[in-house]
MOPAC internal coordinates of N, CA, C and O (Angstrom, degrees):
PM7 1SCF
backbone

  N    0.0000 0     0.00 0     0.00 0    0    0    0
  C    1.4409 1     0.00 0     0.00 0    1    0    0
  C    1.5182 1   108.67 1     0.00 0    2    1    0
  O    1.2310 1   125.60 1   -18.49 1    3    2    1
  N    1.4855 1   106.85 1   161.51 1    3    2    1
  C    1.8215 1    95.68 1  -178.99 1    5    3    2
  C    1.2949 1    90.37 1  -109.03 1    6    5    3
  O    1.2310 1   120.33 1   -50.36 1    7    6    5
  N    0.9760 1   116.97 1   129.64 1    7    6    5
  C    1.7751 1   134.90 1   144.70 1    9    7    6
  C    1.4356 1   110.06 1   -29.94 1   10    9    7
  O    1.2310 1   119.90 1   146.24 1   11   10    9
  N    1.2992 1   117.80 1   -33.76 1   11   10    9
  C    1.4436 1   102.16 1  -164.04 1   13   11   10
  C    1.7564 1    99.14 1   -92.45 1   14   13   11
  O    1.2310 1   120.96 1  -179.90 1   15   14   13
  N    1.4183 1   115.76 1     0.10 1   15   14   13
  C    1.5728 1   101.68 1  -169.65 1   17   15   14
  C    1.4360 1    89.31 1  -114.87 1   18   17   15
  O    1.2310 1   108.71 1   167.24 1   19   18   17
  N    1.3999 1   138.73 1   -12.76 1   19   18   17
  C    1.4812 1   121.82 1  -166.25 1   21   19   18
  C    1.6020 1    85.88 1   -87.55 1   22   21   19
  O    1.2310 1   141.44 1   -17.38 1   23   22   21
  N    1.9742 1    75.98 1   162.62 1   23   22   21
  C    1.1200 1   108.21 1  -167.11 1   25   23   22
  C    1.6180 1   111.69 1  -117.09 1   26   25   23
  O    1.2310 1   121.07 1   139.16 1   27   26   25
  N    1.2597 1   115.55 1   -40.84 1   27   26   25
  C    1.5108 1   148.43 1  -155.73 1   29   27   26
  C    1.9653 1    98.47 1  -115.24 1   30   29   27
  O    1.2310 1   120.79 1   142.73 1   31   30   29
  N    1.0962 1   116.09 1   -37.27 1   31   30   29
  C    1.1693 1   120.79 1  -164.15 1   33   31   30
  C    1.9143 1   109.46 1  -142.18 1   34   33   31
  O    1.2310 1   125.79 1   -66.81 1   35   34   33
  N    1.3841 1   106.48 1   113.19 1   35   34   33
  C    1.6954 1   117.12 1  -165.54 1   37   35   34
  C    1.7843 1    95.55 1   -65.66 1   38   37   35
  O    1.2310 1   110.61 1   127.84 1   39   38   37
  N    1.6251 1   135.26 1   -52.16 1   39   38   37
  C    1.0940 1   131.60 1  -176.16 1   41   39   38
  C    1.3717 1   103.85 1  -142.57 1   42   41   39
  O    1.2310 1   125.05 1     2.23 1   43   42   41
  N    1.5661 1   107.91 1  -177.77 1   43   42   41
  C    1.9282 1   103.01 1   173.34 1   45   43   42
  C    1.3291 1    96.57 1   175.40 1   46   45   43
  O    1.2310 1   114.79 1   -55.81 1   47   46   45
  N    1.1082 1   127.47 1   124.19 1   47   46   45
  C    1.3942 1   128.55 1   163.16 1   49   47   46
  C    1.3340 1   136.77 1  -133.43 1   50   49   47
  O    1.2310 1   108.03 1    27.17 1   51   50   49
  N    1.3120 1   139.96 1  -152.83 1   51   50   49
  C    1.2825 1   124.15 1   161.57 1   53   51   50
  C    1.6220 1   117.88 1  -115.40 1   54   53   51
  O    1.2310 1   121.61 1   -13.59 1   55   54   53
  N    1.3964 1   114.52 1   166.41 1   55   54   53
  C    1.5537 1    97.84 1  -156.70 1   57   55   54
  C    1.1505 1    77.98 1  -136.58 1   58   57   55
  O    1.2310 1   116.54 1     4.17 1   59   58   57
  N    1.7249 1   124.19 1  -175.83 1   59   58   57
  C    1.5022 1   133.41 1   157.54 1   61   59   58
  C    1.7480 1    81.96 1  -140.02 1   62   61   59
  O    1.2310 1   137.65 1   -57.13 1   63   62   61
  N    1.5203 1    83.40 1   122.87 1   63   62   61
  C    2.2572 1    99.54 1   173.14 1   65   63   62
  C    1.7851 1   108.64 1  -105.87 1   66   65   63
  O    1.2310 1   120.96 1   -92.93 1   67   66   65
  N    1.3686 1   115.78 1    87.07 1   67   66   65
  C    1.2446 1   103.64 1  -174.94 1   69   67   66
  C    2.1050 1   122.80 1    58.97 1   70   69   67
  O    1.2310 1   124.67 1  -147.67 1   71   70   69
  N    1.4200 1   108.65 1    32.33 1   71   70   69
  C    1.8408 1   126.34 1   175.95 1   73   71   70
  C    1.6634 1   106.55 1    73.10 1   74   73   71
  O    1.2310 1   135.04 1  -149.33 1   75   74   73
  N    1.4530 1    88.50 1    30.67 1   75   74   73
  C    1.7855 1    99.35 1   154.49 1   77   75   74
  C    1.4489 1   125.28 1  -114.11 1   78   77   75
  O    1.2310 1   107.31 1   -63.00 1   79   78   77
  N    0.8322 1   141.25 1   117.00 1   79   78   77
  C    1.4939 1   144.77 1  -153.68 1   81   79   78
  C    2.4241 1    85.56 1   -88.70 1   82   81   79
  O    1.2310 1   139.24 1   -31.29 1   83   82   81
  N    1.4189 1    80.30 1   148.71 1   83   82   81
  C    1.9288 1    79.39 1  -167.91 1   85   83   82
  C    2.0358 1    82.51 1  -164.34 1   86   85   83
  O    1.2310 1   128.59 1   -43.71 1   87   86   85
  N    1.0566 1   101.06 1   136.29 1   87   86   85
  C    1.4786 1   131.34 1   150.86 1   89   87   86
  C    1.6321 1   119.78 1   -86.37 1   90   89   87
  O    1.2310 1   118.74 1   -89.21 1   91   90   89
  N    1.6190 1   120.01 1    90.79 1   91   90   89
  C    1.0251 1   135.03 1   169.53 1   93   91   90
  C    1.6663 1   121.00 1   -83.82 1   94   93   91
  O    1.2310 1   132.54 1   -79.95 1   95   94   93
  N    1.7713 1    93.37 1   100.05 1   95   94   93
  C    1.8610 1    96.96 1   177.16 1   97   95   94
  C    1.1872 1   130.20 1  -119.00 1   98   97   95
  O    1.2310 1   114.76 1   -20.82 1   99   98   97
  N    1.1833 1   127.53 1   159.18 1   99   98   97
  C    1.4158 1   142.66 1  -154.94 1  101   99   98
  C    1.6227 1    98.06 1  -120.00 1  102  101   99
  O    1.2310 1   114.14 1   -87.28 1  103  102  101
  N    1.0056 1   128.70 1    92.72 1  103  102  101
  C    1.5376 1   127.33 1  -170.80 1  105  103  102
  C    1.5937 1    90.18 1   -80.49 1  106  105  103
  O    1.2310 1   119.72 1    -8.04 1  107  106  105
  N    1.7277 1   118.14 1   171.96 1  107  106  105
  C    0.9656 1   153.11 1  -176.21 1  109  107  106
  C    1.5644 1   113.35 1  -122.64 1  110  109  107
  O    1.2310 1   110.08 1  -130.18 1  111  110  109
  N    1.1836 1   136.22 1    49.82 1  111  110  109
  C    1.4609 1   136.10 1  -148.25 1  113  111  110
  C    1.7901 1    86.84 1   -84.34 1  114  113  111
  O    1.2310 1    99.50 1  -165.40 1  115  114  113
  N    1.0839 1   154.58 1    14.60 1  115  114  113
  C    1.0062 1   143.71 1  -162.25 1  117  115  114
  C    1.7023 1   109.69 1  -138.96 1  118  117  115
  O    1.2310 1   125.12 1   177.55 1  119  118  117
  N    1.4645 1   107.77 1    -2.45 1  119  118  117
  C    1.2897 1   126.06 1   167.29 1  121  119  118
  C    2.1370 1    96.42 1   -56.48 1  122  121  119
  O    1.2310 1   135.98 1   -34.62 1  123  122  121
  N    1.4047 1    86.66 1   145.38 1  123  122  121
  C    1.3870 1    96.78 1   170.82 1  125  123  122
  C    1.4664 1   110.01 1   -76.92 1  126  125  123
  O    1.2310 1   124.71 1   -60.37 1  127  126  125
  N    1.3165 1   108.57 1   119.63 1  127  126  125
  C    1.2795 1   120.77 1   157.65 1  129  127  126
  C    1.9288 1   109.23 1    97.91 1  130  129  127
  O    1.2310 1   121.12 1  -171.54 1  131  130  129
  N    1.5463 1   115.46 1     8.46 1  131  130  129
  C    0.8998 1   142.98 1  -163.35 1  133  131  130
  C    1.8195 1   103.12 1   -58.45 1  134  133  131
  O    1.2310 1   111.15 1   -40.46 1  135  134  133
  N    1.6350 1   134.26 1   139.54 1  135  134  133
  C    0.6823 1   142.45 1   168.15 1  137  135  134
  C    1.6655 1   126.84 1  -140.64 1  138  137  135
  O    1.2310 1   109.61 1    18.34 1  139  138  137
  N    1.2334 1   137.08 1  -161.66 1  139  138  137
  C    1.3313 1   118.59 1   158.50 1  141  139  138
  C    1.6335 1   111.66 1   -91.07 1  142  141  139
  O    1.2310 1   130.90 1   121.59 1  143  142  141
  N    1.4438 1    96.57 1   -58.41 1  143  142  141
  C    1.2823 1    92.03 1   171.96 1  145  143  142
  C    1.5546 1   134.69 1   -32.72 1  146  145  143
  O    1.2310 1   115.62 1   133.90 1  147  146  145
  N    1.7234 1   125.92 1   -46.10 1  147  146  145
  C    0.8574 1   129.25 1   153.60 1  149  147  146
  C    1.2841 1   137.44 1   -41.74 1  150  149  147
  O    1.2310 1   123.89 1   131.19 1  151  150  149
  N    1.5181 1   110.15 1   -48.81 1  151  150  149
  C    1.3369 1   113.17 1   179.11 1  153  151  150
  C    1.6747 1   129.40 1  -100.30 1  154  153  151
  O    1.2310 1   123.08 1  -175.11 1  155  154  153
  N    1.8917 1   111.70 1     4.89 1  155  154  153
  C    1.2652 1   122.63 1   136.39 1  157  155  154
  C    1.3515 1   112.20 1   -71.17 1  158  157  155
  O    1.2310 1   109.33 1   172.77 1  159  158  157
  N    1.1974 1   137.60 1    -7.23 1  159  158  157
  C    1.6336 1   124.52 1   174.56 1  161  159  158
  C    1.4456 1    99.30 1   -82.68 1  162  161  159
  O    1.2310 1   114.14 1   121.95 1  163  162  161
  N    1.0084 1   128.69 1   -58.05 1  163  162  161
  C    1.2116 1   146.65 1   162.68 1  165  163  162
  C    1.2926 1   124.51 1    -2.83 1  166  165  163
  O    1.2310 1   124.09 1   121.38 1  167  166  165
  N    1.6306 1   109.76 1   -58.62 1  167  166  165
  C    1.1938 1   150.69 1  -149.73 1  169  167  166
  C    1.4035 1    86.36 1   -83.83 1  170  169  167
  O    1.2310 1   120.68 1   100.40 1  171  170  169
  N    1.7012 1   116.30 1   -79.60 1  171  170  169
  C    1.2325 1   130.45 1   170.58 1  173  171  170
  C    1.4054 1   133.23 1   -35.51 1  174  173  171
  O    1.2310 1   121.72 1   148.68 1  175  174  173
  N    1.4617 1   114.32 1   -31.32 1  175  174  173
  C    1.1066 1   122.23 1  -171.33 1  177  175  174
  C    1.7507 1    98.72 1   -83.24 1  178  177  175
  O    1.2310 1   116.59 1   139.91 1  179  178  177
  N    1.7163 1   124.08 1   -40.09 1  179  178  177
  C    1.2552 1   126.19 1   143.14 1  181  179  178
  C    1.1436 1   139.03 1   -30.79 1  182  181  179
  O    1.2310 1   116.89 1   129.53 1  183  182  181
  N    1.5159 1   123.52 1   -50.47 1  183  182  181
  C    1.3251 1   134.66 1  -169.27 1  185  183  182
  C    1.5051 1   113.77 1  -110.45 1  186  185  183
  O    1.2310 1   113.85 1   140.29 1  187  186  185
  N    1.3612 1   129.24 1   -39.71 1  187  186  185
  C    1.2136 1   120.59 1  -170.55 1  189  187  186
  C    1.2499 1   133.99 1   -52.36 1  190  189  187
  O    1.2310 1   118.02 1   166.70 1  191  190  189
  N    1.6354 1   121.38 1   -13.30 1  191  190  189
  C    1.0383 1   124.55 1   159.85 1  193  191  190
  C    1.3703 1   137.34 1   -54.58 1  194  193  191
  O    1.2310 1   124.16 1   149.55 1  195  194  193
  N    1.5094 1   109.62 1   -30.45 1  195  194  193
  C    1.6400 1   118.65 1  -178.62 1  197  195  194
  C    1.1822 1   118.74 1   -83.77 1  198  197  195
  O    1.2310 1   121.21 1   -20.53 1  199  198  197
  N    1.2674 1   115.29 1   159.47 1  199  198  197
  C    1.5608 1   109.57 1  -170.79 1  201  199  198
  C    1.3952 1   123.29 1   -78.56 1  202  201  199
  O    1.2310 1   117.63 1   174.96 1  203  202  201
  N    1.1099 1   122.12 1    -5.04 1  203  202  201
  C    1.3550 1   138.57 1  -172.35 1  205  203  202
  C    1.6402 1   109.00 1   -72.16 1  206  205  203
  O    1.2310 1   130.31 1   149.82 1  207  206  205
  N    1.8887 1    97.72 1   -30.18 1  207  206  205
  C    1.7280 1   102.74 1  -177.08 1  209  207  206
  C    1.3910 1   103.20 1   -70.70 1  210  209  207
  O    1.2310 1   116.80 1   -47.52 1  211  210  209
  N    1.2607 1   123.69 1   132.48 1  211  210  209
  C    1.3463 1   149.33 1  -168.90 1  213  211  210
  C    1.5836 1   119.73 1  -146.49 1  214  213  211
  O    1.2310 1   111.60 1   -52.28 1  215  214  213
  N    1.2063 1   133.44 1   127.72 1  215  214  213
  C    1.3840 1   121.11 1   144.99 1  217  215  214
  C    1.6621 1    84.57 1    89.99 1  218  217  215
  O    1.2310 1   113.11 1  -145.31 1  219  218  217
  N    1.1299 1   130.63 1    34.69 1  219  218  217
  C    1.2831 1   115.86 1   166.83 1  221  219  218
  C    1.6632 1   147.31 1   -60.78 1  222  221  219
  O    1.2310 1   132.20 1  -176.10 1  223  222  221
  N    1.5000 1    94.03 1     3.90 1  223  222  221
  C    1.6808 1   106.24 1   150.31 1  225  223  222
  C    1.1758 1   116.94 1   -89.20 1  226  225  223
  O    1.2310 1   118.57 1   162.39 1  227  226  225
  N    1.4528 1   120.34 1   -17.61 1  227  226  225
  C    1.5656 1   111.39 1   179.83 1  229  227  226
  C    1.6297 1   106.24 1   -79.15 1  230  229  227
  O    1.2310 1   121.29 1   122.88 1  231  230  229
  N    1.4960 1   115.13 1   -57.12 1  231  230  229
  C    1.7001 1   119.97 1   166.09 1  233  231  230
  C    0.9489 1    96.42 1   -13.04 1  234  233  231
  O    1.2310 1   109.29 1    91.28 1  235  234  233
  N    1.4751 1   137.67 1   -88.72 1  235  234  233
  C    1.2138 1   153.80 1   -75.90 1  237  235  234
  C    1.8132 1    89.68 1  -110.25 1  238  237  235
  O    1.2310 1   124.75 1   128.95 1  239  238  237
  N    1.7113 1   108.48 1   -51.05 1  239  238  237
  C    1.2948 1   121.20 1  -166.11 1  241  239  238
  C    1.8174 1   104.05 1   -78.23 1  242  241  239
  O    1.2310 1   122.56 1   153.48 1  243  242  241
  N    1.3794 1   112.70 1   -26.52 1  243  242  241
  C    1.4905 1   126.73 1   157.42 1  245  243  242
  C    1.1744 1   125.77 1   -24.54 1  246  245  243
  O    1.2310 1   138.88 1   112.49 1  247  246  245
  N    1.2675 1    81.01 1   -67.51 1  247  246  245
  C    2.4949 1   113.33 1  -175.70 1  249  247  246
  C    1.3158 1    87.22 1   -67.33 1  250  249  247
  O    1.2310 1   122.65 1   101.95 1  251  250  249
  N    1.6691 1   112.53 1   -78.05 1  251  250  249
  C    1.7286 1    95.18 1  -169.27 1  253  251  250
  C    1.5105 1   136.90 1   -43.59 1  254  253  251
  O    1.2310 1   123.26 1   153.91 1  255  254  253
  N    1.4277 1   111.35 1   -26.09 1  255  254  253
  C    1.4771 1   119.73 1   175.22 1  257  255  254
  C    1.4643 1    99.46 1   -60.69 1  258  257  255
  O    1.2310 1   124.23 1   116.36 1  259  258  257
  N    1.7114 1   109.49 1   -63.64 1  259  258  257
  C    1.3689 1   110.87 1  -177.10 1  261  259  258
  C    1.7302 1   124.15 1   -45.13 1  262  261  259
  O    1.2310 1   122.48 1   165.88 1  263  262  261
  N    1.3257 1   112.86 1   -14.12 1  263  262  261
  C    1.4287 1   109.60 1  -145.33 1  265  263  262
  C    1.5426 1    90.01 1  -118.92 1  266  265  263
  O    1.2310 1   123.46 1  -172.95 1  267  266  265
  N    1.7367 1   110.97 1     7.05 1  267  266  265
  C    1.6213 1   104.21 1  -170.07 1  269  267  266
  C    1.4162 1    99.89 1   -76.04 1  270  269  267
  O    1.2310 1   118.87 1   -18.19 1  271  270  269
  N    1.7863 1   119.77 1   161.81 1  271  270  269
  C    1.2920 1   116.95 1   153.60 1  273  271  270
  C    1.4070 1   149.75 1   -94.52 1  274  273  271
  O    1.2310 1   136.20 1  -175.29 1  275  274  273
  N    1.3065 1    86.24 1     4.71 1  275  274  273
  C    1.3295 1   118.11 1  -173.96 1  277  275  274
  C    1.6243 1   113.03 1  -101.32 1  278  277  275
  O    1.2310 1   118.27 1   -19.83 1  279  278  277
  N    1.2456 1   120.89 1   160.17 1  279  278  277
  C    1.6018 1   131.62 1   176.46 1  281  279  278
  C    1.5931 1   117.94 1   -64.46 1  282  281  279
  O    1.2310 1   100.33 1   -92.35 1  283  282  281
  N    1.1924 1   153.24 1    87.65 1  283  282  281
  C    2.3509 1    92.90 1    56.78 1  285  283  282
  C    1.5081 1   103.87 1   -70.34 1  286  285  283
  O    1.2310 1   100.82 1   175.15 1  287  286  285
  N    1.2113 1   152.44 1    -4.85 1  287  286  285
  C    1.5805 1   146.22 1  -148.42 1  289  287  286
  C    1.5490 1   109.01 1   -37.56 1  290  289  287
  O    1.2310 1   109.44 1   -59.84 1  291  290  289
  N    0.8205 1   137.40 1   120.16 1  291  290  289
  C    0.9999 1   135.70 1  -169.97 1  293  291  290
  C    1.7784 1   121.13 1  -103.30 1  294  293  291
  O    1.2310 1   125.33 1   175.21 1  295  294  293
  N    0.9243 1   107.36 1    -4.79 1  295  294  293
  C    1.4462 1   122.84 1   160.80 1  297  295  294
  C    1.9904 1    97.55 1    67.93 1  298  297  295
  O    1.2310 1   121.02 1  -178.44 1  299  298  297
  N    1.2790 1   115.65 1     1.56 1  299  298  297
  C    1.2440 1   103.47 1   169.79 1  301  299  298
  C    1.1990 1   132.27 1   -90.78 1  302  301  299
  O    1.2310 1   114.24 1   -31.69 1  303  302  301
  N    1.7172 1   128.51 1   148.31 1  303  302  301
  C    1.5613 1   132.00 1  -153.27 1  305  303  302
  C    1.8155 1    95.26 1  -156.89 1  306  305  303
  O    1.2310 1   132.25 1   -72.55 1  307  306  305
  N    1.1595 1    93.95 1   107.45 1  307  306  305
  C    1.9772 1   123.41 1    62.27 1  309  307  306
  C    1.4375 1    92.08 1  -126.99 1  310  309  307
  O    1.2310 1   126.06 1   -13.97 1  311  310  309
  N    1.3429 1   105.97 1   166.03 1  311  310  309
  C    1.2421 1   116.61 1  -171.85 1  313  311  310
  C    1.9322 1   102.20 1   -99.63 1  314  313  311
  O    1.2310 1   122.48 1   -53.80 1  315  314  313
  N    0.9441 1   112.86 1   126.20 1  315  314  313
  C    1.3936 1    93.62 1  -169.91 1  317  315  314
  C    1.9791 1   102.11 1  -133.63 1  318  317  315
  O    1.2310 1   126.87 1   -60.66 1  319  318  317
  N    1.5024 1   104.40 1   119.34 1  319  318  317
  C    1.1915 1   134.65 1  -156.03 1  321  319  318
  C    1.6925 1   103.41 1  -102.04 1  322  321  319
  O    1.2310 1   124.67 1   -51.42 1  323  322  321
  N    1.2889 1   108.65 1   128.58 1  323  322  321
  C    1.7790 1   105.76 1   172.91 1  325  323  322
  C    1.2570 1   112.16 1  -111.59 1  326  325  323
  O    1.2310 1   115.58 1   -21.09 1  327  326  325
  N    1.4207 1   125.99 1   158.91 1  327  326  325
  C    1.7085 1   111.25 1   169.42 1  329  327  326
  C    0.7715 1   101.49 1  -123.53 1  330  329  327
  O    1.2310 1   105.65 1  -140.12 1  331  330  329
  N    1.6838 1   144.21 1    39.88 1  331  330  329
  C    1.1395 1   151.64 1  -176.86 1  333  331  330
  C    1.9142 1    95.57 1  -127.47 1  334  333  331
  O    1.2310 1   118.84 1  -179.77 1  335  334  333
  N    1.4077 1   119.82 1     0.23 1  335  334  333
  C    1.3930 1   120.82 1   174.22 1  337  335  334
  C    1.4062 1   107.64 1   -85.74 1  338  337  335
  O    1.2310 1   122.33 1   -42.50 1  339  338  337
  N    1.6529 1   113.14 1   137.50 1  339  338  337
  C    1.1209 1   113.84 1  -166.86 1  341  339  338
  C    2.0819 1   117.51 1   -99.76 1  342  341  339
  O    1.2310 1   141.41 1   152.96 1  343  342  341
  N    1.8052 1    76.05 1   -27.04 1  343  342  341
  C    1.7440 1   112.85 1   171.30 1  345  343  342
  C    1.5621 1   107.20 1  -134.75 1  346  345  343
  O    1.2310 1   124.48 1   -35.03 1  347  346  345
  N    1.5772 1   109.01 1   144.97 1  347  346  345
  C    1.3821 1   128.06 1   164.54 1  349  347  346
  C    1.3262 1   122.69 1  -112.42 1  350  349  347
  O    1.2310 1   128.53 1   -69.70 1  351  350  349
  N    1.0227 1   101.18 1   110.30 1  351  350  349
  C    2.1115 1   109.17 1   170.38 1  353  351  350
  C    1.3944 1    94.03 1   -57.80 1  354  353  351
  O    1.2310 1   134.85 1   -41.97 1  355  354  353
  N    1.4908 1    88.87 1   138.03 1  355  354  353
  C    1.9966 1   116.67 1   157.81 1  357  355  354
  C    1.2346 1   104.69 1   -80.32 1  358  357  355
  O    1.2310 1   112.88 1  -170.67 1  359  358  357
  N    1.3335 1   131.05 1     9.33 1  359  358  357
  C    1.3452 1   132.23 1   174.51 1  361  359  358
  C    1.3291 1   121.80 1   -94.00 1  362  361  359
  O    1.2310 1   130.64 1   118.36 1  363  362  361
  N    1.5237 1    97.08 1   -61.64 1  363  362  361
  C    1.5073 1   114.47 1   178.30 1  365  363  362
  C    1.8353 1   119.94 1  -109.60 1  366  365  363
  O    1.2310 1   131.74 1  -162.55 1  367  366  365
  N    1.3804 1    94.95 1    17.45 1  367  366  365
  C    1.7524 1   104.68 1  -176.29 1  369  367  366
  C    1.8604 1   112.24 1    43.12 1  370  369  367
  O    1.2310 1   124.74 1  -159.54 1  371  370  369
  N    1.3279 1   108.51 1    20.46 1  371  370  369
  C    1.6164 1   101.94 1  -166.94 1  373  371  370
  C    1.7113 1    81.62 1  -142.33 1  374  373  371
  O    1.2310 1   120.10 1   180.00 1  375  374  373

């Protein structure tokens, strides 16, 4: 993604974590008008093209764990999302 065009999300890319393919992001929570919803569209509208996007209810429930404000939140970033997850901990959003 370019940094210079997001809006919702500062960077995001794709990673390999030990022959897991993972989307590592840097949200923008301070963007005006910023939400999850918004900035998983965002995300998608970035990424969904490659083949790597998979399982896009799991992504999806990933980001939102990550993007809650409330406790377990863990306040850690980058947020890094797999679509090869079949289940997500409320613990560790992964």
């Amino acid at each position: 993604m370019d940094p210079g065009g997001a809006t919702y999300i500062t960077k995001a890319y794709w990673i390999d974590r030990s022959g897991v393919k993972s989307i590592s992001i840097y949200p923008n929570k301070s963007a005006k008008g910023w939400t999850k919803e918004k900035a998983f569209a965002e995300l998608k509208n970035n990424f969904s093209h490659y083949y790597d996007w998979k399982n896009e209810t799991s992504l999806e429930k990933q980001f939102n764990c990550h993007a809650r404000p409330i406790p377990p939140y863990t306040g850690k970033i980058p947020w890094n999302i797999e679509p090869s997850k079949k289940a997500t901990s409320v613990i560790t959003c992964n």
